[in-house]
Biopython code that builds the backbone (N, CA, C, O; Angstrom):
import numpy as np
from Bio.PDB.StructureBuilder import StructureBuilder

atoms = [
    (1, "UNK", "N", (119.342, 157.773, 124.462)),
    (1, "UNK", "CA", (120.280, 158.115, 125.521)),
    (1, "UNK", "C", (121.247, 159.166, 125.003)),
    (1, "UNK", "O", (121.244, 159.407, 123.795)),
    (2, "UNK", "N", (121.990, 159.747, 125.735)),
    (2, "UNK", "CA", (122.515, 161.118, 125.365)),
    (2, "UNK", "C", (123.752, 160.950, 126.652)),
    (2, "UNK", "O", (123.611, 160.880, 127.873)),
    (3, "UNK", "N", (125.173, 160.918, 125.658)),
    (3, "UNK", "CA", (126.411, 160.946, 126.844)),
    (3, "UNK", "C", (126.906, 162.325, 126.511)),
    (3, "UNK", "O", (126.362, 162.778, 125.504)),
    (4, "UNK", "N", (127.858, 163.181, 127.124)),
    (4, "UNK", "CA", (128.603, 163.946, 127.107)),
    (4, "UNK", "C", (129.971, 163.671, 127.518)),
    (4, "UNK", "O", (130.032, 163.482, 128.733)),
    (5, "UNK", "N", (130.915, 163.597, 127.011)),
    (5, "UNK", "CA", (132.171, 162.984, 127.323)),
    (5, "UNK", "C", (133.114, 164.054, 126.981)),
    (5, "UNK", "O", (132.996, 164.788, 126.000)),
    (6, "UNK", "N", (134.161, 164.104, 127.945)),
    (6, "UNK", "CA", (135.915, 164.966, 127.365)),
    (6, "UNK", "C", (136.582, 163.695, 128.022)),
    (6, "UNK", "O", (136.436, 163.128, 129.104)),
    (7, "UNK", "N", (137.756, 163.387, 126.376)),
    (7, "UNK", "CA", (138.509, 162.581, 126.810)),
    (7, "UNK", "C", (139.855, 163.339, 126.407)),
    (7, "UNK", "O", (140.147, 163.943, 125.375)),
    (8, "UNK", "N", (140.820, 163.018, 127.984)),
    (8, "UNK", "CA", (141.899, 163.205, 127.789)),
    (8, "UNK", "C", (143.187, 162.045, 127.456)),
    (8, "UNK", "O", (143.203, 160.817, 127.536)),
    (9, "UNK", "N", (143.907, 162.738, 127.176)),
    (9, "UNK", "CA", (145.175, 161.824, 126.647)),
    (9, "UNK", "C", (146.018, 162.254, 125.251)),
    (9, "UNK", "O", (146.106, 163.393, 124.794)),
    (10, "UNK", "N", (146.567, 161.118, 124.746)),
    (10, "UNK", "CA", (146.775, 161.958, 123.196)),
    (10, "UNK", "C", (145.555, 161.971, 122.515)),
    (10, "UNK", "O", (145.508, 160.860, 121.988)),
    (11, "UNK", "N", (145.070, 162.265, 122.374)),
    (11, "UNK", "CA", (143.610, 163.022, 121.310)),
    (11, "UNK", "C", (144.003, 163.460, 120.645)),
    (11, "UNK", "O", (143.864, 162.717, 119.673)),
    (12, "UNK", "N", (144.756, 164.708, 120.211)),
    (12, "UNK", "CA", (144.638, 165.572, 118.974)),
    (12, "UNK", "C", (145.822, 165.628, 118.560)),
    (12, "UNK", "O", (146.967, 165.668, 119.009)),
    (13, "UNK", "N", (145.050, 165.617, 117.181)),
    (13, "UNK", "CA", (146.744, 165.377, 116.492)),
    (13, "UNK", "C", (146.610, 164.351, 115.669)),
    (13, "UNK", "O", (146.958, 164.483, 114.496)),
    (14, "UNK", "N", (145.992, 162.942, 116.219)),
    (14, "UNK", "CA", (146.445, 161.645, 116.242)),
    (14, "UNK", "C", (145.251, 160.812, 115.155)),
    (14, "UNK", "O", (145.441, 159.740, 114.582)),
    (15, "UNK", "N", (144.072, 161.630, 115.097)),
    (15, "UNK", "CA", (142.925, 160.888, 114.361)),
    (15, "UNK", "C", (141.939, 160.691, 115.364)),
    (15, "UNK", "O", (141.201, 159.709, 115.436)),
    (16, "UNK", "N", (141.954, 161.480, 115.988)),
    (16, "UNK", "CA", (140.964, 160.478, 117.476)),
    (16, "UNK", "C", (139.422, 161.004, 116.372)),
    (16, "UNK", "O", (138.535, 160.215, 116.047)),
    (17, "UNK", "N", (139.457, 162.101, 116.082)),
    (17, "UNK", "CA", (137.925, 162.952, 115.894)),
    (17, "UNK", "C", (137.442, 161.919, 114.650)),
    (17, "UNK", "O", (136.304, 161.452, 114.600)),
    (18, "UNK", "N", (138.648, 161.599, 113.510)),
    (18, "UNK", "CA", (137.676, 161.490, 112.447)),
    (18, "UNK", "C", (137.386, 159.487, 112.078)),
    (18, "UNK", "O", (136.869, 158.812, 111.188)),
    (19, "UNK", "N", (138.443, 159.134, 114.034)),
    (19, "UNK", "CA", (137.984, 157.886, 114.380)),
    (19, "UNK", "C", (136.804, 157.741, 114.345)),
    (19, "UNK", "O", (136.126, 157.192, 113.477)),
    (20, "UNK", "N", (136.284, 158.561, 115.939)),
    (20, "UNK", "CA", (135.153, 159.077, 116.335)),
    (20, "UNK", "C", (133.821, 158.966, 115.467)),
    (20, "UNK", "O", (132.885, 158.172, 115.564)),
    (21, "UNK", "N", (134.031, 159.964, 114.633)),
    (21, "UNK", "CA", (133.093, 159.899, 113.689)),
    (21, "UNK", "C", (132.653, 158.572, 112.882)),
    (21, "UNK", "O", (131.539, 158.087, 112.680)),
    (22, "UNK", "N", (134.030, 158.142, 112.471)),
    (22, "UNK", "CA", (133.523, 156.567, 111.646)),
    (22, "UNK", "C", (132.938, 155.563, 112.417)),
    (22, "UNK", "O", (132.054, 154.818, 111.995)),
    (23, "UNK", "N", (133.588, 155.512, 113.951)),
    (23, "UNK", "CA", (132.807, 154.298, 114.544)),
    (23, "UNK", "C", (131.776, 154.907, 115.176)),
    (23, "UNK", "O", (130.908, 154.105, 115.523)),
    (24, "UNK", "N", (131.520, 156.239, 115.500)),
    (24, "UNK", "CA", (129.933, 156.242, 115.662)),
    (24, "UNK", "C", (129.032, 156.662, 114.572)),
    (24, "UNK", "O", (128.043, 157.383, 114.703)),
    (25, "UNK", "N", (129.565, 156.030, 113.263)),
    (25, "UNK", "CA", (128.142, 156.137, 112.077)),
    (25, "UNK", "C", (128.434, 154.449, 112.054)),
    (25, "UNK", "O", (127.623, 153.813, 111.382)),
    (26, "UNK", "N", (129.515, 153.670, 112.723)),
    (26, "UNK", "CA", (128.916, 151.763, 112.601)),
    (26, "UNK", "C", (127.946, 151.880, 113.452)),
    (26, "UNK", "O", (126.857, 151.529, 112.998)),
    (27, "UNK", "N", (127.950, 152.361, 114.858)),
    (27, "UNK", "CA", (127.229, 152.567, 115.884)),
    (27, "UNK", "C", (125.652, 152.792, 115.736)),
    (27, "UNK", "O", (124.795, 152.023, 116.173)),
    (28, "UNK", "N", (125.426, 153.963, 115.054)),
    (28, "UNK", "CA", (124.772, 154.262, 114.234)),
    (28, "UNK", "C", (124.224, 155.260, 115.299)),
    (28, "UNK", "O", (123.159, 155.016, 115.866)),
    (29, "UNK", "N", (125.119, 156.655, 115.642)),
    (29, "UNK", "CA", (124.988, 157.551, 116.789)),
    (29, "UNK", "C", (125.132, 158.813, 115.670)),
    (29, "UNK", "O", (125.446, 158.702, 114.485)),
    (30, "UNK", "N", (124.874, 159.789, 116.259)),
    (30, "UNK", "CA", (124.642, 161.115, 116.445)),
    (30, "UNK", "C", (125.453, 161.787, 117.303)),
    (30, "UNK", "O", (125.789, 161.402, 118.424)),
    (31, "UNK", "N", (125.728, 162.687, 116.819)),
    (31, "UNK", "CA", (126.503, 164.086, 117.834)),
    (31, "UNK", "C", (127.660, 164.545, 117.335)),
    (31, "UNK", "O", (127.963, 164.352, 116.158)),
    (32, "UNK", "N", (128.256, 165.055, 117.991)),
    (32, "UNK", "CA", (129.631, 165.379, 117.454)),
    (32, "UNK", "C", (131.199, 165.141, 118.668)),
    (32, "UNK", "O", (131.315, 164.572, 119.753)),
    (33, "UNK", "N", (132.021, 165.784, 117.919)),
    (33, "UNK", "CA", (133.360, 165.591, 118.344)),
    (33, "UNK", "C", (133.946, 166.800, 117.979)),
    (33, "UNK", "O", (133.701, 167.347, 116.904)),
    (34, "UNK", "N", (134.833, 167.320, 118.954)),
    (34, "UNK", "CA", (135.106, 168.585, 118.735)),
    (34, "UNK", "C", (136.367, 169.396, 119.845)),
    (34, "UNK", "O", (136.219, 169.856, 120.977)),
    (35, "UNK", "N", (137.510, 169.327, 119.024)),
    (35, "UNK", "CA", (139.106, 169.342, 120.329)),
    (35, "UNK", "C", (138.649, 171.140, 120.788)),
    (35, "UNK", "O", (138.339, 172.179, 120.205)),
    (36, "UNK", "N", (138.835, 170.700, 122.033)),
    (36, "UNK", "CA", (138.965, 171.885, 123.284)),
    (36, "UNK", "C", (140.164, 172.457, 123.024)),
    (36, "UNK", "O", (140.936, 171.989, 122.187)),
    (37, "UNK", "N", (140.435, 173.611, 123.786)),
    (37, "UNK", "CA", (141.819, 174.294, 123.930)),
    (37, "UNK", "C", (143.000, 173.880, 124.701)),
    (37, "UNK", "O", (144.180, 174.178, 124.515)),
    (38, "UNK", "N", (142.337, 172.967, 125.808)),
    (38, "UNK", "CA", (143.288, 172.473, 127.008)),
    (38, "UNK", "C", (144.126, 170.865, 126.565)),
    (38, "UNK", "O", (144.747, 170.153, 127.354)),
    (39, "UNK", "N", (143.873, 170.571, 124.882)),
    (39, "UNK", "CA", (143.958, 169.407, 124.624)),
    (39, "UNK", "C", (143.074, 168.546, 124.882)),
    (39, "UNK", "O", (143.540, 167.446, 124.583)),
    (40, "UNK", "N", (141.966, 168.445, 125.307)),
    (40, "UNK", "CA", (141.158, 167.607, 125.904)),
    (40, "UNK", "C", (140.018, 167.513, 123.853)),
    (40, "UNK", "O", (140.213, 168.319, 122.944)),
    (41, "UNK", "N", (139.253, 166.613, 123.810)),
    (41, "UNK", "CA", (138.060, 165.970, 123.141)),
    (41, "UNK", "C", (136.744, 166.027, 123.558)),
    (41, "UNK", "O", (136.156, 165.026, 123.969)),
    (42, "UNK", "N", (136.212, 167.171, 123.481)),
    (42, "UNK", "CA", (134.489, 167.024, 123.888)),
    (42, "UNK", "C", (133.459, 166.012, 123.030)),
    (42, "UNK", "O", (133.741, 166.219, 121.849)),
    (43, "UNK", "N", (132.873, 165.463, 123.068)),
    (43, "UNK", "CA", (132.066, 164.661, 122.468)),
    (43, "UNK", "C", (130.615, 165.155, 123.040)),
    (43, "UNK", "O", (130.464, 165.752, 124.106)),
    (44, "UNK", "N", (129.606, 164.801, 122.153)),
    (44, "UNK", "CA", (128.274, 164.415, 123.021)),
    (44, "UNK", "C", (127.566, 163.711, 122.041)),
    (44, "UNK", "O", (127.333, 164.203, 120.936)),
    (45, "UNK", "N", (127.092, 162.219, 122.487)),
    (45, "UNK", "CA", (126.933, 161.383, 121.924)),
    (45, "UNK", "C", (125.258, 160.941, 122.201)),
    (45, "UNK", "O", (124.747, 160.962, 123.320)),
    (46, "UNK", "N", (124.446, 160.493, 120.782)),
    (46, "UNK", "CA", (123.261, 160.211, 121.276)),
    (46, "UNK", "C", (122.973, 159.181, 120.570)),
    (46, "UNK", "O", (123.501, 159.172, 119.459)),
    (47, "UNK", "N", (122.173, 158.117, 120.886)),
    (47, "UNK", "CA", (121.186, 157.028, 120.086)),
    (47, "UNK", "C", (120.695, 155.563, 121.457)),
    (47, "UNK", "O", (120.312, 155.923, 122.570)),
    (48, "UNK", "N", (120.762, 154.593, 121.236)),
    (48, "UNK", "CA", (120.269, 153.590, 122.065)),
    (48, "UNK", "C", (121.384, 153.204, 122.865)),
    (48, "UNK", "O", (122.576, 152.936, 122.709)),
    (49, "UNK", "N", (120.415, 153.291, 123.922)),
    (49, "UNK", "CA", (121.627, 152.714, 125.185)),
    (49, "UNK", "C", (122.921, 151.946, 125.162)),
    (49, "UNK", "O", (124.039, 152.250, 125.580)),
    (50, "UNK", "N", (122.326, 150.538, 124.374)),
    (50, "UNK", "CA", (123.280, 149.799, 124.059)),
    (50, "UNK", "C", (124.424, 150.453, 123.360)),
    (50, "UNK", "O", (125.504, 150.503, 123.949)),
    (51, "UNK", "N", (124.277, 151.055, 121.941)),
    (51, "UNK", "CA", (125.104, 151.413, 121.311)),
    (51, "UNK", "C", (125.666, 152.558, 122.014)),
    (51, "UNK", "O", (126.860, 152.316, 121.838)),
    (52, "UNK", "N", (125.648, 153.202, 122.417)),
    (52, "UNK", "CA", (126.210, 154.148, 123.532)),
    (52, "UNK", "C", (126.899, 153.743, 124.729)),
    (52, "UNK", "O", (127.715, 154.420, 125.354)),
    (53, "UNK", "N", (126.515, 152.627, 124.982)),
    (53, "UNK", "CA", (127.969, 152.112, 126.061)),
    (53, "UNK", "C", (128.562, 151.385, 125.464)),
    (53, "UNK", "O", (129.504, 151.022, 126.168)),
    (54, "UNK", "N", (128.595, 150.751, 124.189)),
    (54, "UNK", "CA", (129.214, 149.623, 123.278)),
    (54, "UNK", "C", (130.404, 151.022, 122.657)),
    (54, "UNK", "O", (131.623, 150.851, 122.626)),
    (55, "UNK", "N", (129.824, 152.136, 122.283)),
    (55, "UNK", "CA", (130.412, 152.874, 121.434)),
    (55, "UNK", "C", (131.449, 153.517, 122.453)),
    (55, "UNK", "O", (132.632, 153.379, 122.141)),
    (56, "UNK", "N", (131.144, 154.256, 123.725)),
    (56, "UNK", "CA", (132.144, 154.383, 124.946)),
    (56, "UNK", "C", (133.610, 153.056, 125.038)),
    (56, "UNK", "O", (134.835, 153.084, 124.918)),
    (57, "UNK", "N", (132.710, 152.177, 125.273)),
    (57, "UNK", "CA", (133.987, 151.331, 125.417)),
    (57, "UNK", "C", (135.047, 151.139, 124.259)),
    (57, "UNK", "O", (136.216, 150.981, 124.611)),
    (58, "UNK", "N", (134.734, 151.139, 122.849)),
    (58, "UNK", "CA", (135.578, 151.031, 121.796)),
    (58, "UNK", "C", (136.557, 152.489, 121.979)),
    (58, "UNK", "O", (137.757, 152.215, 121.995)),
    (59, "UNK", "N", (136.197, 154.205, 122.138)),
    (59, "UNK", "CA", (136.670, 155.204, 122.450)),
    (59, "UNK", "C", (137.670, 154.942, 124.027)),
    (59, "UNK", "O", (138.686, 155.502, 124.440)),
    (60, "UNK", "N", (137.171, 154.297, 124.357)),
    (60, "UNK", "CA", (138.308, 154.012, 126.253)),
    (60, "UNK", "C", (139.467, 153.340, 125.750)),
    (60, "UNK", "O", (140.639, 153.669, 125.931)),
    (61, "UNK", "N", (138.982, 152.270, 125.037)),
    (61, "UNK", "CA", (140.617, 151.338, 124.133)),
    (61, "UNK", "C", (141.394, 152.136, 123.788)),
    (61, "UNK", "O", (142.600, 152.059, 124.024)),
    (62, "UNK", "N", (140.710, 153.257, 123.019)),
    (62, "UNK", "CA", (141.804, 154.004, 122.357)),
    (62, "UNK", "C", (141.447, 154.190, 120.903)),
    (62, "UNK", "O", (141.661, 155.323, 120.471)),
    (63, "UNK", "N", (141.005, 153.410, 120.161)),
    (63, "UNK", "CA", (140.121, 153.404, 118.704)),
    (63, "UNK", "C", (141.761, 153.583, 117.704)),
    (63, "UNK", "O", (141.642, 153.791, 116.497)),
    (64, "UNK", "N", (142.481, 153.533, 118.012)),
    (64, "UNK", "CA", (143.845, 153.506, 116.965)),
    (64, "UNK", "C", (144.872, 153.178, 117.269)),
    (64, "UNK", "O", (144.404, 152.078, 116.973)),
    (65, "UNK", "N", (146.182, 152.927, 117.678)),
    (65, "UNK", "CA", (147.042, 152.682, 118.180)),
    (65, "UNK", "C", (147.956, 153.736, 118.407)),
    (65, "UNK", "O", (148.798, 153.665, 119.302)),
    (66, "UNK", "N", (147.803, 155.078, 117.370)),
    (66, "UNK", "CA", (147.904, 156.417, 117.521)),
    (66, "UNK", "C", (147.700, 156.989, 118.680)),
    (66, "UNK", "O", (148.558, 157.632, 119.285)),
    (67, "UNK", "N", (146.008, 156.698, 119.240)),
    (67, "UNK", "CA", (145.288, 157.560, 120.225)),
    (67, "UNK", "C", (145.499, 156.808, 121.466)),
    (67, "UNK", "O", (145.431, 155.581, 121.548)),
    (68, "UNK", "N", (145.798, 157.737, 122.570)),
    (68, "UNK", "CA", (145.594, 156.881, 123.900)),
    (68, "UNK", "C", (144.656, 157.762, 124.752)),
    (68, "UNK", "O", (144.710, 158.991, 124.776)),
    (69, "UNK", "N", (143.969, 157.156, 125.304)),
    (69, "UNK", "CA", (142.900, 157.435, 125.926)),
    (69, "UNK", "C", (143.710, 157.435, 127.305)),
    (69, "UNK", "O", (144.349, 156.395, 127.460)),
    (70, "UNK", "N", (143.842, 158.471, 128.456)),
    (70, "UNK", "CA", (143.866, 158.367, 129.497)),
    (70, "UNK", "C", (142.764, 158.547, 130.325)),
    (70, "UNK", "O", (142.337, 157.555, 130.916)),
    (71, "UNK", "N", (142.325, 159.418, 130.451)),
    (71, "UNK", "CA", (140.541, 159.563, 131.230)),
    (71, "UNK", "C", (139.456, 159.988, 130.204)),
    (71, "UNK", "O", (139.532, 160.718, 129.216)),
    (72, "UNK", "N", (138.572, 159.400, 130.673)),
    (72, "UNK", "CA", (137.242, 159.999, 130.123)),
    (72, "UNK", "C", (136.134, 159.909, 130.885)),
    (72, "UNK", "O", (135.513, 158.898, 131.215)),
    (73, "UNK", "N", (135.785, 161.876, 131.327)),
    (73, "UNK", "CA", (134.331, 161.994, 131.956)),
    (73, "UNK", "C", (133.083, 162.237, 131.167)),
    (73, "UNK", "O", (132.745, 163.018, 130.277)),
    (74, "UNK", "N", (132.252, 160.770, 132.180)),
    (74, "UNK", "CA", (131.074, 160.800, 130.858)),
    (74, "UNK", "C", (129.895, 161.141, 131.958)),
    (74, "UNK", "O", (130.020, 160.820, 133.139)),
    (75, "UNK", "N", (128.742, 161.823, 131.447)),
    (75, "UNK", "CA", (127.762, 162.201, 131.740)),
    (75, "UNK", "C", (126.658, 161.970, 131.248)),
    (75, "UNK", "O", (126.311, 162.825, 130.433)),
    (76, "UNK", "N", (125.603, 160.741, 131.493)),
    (76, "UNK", "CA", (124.675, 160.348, 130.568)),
    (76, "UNK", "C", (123.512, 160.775, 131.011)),
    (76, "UNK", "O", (123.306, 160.543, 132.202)),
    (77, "UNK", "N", (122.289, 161.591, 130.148)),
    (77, "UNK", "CA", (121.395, 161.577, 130.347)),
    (77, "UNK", "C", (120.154, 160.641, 129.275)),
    (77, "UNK", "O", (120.370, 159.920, 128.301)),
    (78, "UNK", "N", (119.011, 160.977, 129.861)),
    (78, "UNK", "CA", (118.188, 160.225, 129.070)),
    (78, "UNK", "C", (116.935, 161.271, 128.275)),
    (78, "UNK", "O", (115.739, 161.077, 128.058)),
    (79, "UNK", "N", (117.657, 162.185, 128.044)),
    (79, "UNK", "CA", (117.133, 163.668, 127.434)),
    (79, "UNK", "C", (118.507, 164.148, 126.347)),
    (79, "UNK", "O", (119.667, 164.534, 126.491)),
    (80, "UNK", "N", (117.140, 163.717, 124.711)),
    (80, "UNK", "CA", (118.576, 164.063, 124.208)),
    (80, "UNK", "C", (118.214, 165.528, 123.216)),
    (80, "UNK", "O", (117.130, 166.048, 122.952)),
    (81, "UNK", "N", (119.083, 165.760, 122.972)),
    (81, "UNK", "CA", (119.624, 166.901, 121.994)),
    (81, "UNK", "C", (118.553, 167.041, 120.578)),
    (81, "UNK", "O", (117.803, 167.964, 120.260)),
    (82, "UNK", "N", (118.785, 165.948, 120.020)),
    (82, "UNK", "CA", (117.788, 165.819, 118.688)),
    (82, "UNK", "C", (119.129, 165.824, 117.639)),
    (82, "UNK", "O", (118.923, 166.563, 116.676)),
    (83, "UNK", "N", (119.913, 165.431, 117.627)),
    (83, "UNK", "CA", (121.241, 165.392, 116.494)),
    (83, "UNK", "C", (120.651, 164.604, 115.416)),
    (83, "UNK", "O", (119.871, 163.660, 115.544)),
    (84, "UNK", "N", (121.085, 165.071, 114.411)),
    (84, "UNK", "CA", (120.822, 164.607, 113.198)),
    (84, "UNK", "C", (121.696, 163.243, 112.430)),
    (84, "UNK", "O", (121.289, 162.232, 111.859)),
    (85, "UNK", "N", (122.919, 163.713, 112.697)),
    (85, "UNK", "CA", (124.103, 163.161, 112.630)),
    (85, "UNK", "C", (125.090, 163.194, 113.157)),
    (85, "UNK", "O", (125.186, 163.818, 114.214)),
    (86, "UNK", "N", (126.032, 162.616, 112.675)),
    (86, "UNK", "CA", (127.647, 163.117, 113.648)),
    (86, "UNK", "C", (128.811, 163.466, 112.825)),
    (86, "UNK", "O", (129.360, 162.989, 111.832)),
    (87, "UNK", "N", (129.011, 164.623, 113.715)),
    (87, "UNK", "CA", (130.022, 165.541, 112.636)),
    (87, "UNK", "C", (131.036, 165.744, 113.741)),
    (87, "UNK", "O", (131.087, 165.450, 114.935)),
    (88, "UNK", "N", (132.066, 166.550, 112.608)),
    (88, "UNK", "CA", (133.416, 166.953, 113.611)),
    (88, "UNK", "C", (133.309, 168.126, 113.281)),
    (88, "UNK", "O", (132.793, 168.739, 112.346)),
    (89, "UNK", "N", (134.187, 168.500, 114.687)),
    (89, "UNK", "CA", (133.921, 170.498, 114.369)),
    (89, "UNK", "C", (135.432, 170.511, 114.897)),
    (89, "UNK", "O", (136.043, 171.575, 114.991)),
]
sb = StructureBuilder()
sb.init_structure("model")
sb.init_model(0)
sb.init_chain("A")
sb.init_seg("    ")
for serial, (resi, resn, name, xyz) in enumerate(atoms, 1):
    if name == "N":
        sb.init_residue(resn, " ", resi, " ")
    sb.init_atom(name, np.array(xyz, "f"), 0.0, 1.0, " ", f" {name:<3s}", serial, name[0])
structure = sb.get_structure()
């Protein structure tokens, strides 16, 4: 499965990306994370369904007490990318 997500809120700044990254290698996902210009968090996230809506919901909490998540648009397909790993850019 393959999501595409921008989450807004406090994101940057705060640790959200190199959250990101750690709980999607527990996850055991692919893709990356990578802050936009408008403040916003692009993500695009790939591996098994489960872990991909398990891994969404831990990112909606907020993943720190730092980060607050106000919206996040997600876009899932079932066509993925081929990511190797997950990195931050």
């Amino acid at each position: 499965m393959h999501a595409h997500v921008i989450v807004s809120g406090r994101v940057q700044g705060v640790g959200f990306r190199a959250t990101a990254w750690q709980k999607a290698s527990e996850y055991g996902l692919n893709g990356y994370a990578r802050n936009l210009s408008d403040g916003t968090v692009e993500m695009e996230i790939e591996g098994s369904e489960d872990s991909v809506e398990d891994y969404l919901k831990e990112v909606k909490k907020g993943l720190s007490p730092f980060i607050r998540v106000e919206n996040m648009e997600v876009t899932r397909s079932e066509t993925e990318k081929g990511f190797k790993r997950f990195r931050m850019e």
